[in-house]
The first five atom37 places (N, CA, C, CB, O) and aatype in JSON, in Angstrom:
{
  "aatype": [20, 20, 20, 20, 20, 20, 20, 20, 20, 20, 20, 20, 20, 20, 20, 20, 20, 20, 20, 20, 20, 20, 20, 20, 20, 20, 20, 20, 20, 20, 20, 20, 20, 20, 20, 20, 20, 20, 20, 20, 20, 20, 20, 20, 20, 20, 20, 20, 20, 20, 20, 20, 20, 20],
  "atom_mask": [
    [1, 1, 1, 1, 1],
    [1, 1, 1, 1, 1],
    [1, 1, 1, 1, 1],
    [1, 1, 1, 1, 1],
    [1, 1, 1, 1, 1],
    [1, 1, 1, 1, 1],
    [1, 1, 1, 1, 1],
    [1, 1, 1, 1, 1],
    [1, 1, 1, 1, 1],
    [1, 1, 1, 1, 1],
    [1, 1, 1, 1, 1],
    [1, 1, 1, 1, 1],
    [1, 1, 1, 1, 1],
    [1, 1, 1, 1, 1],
    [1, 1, 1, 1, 1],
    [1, 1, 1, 1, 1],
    [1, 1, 1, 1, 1],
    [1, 1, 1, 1, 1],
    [1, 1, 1, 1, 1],
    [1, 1, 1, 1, 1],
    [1, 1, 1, 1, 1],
    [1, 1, 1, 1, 1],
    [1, 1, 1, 1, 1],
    [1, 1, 1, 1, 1],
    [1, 1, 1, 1, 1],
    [1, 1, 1, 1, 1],
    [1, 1, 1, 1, 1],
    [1, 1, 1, 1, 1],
    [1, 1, 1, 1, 1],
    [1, 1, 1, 1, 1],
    [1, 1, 1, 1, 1],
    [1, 1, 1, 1, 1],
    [1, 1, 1, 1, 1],
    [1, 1, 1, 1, 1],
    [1, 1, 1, 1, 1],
    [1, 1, 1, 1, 1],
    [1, 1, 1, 1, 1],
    [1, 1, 1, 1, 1],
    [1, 1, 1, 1, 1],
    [1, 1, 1, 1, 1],
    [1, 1, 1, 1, 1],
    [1, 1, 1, 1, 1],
    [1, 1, 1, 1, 1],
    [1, 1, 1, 1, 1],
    [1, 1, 1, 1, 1],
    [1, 1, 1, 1, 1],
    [1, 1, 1, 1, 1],
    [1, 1, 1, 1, 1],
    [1, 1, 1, 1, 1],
    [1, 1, 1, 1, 1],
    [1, 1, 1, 1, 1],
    [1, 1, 1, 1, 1],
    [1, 1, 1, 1, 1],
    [1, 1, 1, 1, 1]
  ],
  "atom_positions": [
    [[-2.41, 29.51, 32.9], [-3.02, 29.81, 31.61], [-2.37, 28.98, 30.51], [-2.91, 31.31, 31.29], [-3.06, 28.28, 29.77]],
    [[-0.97, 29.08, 30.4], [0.23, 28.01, 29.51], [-0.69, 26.16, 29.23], [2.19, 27.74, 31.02], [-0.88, 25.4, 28.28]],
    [[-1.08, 26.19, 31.15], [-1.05, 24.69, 31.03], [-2.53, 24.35, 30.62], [-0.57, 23.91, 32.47], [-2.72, 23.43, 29.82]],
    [[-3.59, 25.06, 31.15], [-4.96, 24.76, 29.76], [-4.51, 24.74, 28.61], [-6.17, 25.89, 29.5], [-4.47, 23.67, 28.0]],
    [[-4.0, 26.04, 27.98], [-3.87, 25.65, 26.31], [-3.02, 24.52, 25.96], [-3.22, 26.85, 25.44], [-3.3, 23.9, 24.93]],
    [[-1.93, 24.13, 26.74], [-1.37, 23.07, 26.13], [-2.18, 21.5, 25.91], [-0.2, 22.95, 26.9], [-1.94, 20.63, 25.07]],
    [[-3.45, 21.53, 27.25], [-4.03, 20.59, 27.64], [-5.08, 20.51, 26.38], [-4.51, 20.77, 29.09], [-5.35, 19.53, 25.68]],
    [[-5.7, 22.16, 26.29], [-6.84, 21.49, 25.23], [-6.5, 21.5, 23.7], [-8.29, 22.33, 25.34], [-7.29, 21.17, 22.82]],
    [[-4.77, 22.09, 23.47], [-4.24, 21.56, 22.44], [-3.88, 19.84, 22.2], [-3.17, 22.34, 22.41], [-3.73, 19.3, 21.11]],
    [[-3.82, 19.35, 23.19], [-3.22, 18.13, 23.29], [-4.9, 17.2, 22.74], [-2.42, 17.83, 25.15], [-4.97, 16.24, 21.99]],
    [[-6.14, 17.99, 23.5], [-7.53, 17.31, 23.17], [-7.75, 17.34, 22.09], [-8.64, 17.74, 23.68], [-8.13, 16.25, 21.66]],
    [[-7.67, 18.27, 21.23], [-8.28, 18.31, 19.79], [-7.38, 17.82, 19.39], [-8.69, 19.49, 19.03], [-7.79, 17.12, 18.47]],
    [[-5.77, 17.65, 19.51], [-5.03, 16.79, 18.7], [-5.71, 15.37, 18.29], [-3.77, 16.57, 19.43], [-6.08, 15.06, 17.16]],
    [[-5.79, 14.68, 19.32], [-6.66, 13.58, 19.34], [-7.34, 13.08, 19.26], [-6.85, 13.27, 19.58], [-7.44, 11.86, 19.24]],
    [[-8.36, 14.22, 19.16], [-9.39, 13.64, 18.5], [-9.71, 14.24, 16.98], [-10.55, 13.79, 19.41], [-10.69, 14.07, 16.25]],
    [[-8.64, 14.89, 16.81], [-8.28, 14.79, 14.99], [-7.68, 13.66, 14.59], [-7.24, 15.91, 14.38], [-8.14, 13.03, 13.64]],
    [[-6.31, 13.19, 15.4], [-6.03, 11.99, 14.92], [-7.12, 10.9, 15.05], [-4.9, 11.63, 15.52], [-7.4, 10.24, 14.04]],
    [[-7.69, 10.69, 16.13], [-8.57, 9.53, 16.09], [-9.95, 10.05, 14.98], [-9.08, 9.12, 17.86], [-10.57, 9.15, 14.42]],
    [[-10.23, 11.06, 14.81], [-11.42, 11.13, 13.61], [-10.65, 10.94, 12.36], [-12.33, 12.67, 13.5], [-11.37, 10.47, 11.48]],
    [[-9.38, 11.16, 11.96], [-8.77, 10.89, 10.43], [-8.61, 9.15, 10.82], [-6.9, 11.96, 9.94], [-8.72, 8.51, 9.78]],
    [[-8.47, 8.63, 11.53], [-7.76, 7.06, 12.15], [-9.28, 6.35, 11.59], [-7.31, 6.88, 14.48], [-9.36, 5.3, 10.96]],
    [[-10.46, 7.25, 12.03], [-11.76, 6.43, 11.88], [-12.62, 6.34, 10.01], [-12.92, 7.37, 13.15], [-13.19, 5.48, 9.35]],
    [[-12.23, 7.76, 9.84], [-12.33, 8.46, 8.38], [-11.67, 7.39, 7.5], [-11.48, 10.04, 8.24], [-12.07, 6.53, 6.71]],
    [[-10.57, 7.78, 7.95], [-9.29, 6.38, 6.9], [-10.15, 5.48, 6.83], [-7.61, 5.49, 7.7], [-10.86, 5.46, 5.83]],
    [[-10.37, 4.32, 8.03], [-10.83, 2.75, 7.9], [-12.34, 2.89, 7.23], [-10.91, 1.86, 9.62], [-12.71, 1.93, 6.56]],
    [[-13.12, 3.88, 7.35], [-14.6, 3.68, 7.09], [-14.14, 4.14, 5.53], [-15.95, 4.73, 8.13], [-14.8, 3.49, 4.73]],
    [[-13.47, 4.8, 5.05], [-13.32, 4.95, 3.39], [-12.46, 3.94, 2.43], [-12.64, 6.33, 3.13], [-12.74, 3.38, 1.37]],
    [[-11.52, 3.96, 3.1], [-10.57, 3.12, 2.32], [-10.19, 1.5, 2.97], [-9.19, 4.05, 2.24], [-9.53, 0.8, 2.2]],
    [[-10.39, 1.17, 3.7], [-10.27, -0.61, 4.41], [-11.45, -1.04, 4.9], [-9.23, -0.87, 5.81], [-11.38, -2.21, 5.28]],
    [[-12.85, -0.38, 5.08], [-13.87, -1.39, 5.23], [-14.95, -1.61, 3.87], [-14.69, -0.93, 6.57], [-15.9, -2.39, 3.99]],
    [[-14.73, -0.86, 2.55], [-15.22, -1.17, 1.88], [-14.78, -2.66, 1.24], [-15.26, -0.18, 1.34], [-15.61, -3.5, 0.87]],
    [[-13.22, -2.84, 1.17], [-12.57, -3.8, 0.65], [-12.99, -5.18, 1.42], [-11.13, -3.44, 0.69], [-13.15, -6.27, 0.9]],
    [[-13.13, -4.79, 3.03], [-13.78, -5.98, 3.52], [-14.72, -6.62, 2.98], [-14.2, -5.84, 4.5], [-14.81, -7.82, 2.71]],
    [[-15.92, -5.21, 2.73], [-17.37, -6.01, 2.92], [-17.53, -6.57, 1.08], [-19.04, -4.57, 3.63], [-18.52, -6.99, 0.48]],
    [[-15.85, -6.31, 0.5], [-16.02, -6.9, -1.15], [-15.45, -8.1, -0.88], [-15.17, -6.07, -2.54], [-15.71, -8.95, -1.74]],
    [[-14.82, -8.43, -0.06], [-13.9, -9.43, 0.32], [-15.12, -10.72, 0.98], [-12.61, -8.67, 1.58], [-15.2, -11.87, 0.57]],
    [[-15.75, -10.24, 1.8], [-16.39, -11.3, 2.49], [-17.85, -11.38, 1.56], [-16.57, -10.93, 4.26], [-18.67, -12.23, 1.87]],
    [[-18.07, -10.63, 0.63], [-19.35, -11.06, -0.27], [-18.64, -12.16, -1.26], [-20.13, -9.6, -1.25], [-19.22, -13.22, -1.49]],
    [[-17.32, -11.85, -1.83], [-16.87, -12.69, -2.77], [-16.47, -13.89, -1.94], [-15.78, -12.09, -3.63], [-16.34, -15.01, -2.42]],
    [[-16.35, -13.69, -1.12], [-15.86, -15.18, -0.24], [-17.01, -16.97, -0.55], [-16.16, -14.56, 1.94], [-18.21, -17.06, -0.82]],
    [[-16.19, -17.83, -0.38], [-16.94, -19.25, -0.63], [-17.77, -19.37, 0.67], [-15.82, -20.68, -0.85], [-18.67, -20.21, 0.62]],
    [[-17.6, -18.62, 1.93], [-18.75, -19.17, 2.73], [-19.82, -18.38, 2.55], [-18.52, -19.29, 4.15], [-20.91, -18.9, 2.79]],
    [[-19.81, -17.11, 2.14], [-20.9, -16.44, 2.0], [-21.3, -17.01, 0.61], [-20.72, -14.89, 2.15], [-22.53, -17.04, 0.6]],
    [[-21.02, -17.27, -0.05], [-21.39, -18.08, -1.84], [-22.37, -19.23, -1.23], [-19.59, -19.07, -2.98], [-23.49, -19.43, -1.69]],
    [[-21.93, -19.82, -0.34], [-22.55, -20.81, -0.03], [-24.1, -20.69, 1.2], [-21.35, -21.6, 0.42], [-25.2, -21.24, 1.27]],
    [[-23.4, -19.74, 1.93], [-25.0, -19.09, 2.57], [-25.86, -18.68, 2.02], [-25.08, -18.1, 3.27], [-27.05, -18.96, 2.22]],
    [[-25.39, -17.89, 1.14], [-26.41, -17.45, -0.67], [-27.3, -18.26, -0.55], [-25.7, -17.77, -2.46], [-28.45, -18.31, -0.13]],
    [[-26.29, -19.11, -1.17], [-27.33, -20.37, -2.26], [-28.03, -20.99, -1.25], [-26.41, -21.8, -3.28], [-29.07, -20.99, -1.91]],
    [[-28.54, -21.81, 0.36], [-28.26, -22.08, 0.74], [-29.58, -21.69, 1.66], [-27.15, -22.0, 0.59], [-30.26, -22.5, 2.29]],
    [[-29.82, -19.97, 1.58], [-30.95, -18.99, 2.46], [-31.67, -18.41, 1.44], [-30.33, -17.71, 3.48], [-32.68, -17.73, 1.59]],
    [[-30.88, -18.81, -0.11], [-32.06, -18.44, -0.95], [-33.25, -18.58, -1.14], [-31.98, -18.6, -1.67], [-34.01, -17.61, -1.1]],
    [[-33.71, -19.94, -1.43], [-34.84, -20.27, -1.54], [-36.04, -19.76, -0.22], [-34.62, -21.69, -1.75], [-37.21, -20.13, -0.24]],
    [[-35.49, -18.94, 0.76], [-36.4, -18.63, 2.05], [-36.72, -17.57, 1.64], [-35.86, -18.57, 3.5], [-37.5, -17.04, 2.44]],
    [[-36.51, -16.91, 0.7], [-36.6, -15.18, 0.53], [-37.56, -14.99, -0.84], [-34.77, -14.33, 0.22], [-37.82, -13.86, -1.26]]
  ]
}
C-alpha cells in the first residue's frame, strides 16, 4: 500500500514539475523569442521581400 502512494506521489510530482517547466517557457521565454525573431534583419528582409505577393 506504502509503495503505490509513494509511486503515484512521485507521478503527479512530475508532471507538476514538467507542467510549471512548460507554463514557465510558453509565458515568459517564448514570447521574447517570437519579439526577437520579428525584430531580427532576416525576417526585415523576408518582409520586404514576400511583400509585394500579398
Amino acid at each position: 500500500m506504502m509503495k503505490k502512494a509513494i509511486t503515484k506521489t512521485a507521478e503527479v510530482t512530475a508532471v507538476t514539475v514538467f507542467s510549471g517547466i512548460f507554463a514557465g517557457y510558453a509565458l515568459a521565454i517564448y514570447p521574447f523569442e517570437r519579439l526577437v525573431h520579428k525584430q531580427s534583419t532576416r525576417a526585415k528582409k523576408m518582409k520586404i521581400k514576400y511583400a509585394s505577393q500579398y
